[in-house]
C-alpha distance (Angstrom), angle and dihedral (degrees) to the residues before:
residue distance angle dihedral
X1 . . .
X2 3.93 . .
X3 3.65 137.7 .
X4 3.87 127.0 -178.2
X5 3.77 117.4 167.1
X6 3.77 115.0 -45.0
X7 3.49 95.3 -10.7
X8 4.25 125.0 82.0
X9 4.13 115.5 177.8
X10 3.77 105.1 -160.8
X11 3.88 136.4 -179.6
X12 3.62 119.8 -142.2
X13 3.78 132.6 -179.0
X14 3.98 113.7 -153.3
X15 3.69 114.3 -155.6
X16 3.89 115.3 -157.3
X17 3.79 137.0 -175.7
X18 3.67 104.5 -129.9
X19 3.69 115.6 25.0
X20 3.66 130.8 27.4
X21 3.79 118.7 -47.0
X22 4.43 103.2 -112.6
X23 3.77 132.0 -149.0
X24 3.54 138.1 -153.8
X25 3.39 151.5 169.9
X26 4.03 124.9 -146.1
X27 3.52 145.5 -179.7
X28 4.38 123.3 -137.3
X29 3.60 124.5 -172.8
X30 3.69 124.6 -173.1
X31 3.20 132.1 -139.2
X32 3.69 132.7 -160.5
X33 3.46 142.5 -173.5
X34 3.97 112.2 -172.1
X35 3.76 100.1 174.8
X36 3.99 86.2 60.1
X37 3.99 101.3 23.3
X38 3.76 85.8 -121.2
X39 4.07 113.6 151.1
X40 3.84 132.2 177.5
X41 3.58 135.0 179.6
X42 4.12 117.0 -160.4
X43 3.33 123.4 -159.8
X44 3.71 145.1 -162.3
X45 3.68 155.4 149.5
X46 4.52 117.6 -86.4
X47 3.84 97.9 161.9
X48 3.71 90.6 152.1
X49 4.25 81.7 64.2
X50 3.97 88.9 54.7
X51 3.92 135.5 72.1
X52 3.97 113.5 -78.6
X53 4.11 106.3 -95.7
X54 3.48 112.9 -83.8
X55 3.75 119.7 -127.6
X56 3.86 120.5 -66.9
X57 3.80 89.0 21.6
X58 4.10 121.7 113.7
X59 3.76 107.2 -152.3
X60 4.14 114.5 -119.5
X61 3.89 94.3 -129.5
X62 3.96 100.8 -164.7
X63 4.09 131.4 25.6
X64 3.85 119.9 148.4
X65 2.82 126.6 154.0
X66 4.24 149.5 133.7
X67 4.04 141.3 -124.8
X68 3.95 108.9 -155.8
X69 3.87 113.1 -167.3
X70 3.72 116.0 -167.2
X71 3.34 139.0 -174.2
X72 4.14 118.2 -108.9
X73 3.59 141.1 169.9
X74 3.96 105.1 -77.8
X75 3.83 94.6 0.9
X76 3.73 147.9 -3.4
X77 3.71 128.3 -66.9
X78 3.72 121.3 -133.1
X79 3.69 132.7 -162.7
X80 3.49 125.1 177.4
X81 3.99 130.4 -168.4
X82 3.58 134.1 -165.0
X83 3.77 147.1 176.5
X84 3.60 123.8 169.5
X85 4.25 139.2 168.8
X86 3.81 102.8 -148.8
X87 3.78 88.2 -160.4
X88 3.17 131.0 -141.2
X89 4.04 119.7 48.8
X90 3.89 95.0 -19.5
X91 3.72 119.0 96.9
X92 3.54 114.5 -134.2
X93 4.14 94.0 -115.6
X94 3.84 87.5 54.1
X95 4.16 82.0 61.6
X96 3.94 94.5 57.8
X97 3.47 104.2 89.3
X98 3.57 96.2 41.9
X99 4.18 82.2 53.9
X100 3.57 90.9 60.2
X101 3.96 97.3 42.6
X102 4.34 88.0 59.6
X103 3.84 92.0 41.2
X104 3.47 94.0 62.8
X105 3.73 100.4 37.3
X106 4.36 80.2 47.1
X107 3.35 87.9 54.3
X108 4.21 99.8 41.4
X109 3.71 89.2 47.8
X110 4.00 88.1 51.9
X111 3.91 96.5 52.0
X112 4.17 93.8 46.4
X113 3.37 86.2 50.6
X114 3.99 91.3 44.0
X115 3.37 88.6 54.2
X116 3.90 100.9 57.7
């Protein structure tokens, strides 16, 4: 949707299998340290910057969240941190696993395409 600087506000549309497909729009801003190699990316929720929901969607009323990428011995250290409402009739500890399932595939899809 936008992207100035550090900061990128995107809209994205999650379709799911058993409940109602969700929406949401969020705001990122990295953070970067280059004297120590230190680089963080917070996240968190700005519907009120994105396009009303369209019909049939439920409205995901609360992510935030961070990725912190440190510099280690033989590598980089990464720690990720979530918390998100789903909305609608799912409470947000049903949501966890499904959390962890994206993060990884986020991050697998970041390090092939690292790699090229």
């Amino acid at each position: 949707m936008e992207e100035k600087g550090n900061e990128r506000l995107t809209y994205d549309q999650i379709s799911t299998p058993i409940v109602s497909d969700r929406d949401y729009t969020i705001l990122s801003k990295r953070m970067e340290n280059k004297a120590t190699g230190l680089c963080q990316i917070f996240f968190d929720t700005k519907n009120d910057r994105g396009p009303p929901p369209p019909k049939g969607f439920v409205r995901i009323p609360l992510v935030y969240g961070s990725w912190t990428f440190e510099p280690a011995s033989g590598g980089t250290d990464i720690t990720y941190f979530i918390y998100s409402d789903p909305g609608g009739s799912i409470p947000a500890f049903m949501a966890k696993g499904a959390q962890r399932k994206n993060a990884r595939k986020w991050l697998d899809n970041l390090l092939v395409k690292a790699a090229k």
